[in-house]
N, C-alpha and C positions, 0 to 999 in steps of 0.2 A: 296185829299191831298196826300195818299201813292203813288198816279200814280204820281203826281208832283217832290217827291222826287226821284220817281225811276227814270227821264226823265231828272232830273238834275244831277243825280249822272251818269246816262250812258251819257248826254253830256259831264262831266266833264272826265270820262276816256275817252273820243273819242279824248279829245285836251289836254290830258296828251300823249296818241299815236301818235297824231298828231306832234305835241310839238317834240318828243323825234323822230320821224322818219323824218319829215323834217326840222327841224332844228339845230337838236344834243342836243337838252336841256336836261340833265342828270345831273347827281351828280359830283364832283368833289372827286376823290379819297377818301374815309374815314380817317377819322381824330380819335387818338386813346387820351386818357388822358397821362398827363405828367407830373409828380407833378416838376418840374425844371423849364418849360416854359409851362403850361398850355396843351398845344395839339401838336403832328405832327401829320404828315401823317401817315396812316399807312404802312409798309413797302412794297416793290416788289407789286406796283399794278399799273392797267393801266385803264384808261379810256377816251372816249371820250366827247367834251361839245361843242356844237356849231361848229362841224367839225376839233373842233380841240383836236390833243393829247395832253395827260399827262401822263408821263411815272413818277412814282416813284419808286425808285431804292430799293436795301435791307437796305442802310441805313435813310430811310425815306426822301429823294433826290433826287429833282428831275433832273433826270439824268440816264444816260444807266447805269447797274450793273457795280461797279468796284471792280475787288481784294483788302483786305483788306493790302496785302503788296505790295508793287510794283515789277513788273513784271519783270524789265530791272534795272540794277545796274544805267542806265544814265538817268530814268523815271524822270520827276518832273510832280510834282501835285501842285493845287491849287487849296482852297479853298474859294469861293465866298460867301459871307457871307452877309443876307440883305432882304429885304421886299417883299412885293407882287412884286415890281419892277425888282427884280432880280427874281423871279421866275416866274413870264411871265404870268400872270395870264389870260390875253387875245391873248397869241397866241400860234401854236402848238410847239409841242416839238425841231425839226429842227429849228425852229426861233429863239431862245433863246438866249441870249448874249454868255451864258456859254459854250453853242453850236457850237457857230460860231467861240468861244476862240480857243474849242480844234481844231477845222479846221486849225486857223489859226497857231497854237503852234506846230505842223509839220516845217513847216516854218523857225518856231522862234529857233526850235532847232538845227534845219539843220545851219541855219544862225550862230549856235554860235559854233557849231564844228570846231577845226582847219585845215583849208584847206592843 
């Protein structure tokens, strides 16, 4: 009976090792209590899950660190506001909608300066 237990308890850490080195299966950034909306994230942490990242920022955001005033007198910011959908729950950090915004909002700003 104890040999049984030991054999299933050392299989079960062998495909939690398993698990976590060849597929990424890990934790998703820790999550703190909130008495406003129940839980975020906890702040400036990074993790990986199934090869993909998650970068959370210091304002529990996922998102690279941003200054909390803006940088540039001409800066604009935007805040995306919204469900697992907007926060990408299934891919890495670079794929993100919000990601791909700020790429594109170089552009968008260059576009609106007067020639």
């Amino acid at each position: 009976m104890c040999l049984g237990v030991v054999v299933i308890a050392g299989a079960a850490l062998l495909l939690e090792a398993a698990l976590r080195a060849v597929f990424g299966y890990g934790p998703l950034a820790p999550l703190i209590p909130d008495p406003s909306i129940e839980y975020l994230h906890a702040p400036s942490q990074a993790s990986l899950r199934f090869g993909r990242r998650y970068r959370i920022n210091q304002w529990s955001m996922r998102s690279p660190d941003i200054e909390p005033r803006k940088t540039a007198p001409d800066e604009c910011r935007v805040l995306v506001i919204g469900d697992s959908i907007v926060f990408g729950t299934d891919i890495d950090q670079e794929e993100l909608a919000t990601a791909r915004f700020n790429v594109s909002s170089a552009t968008w700003s260059d576009a609106r300066s007067p020639s």
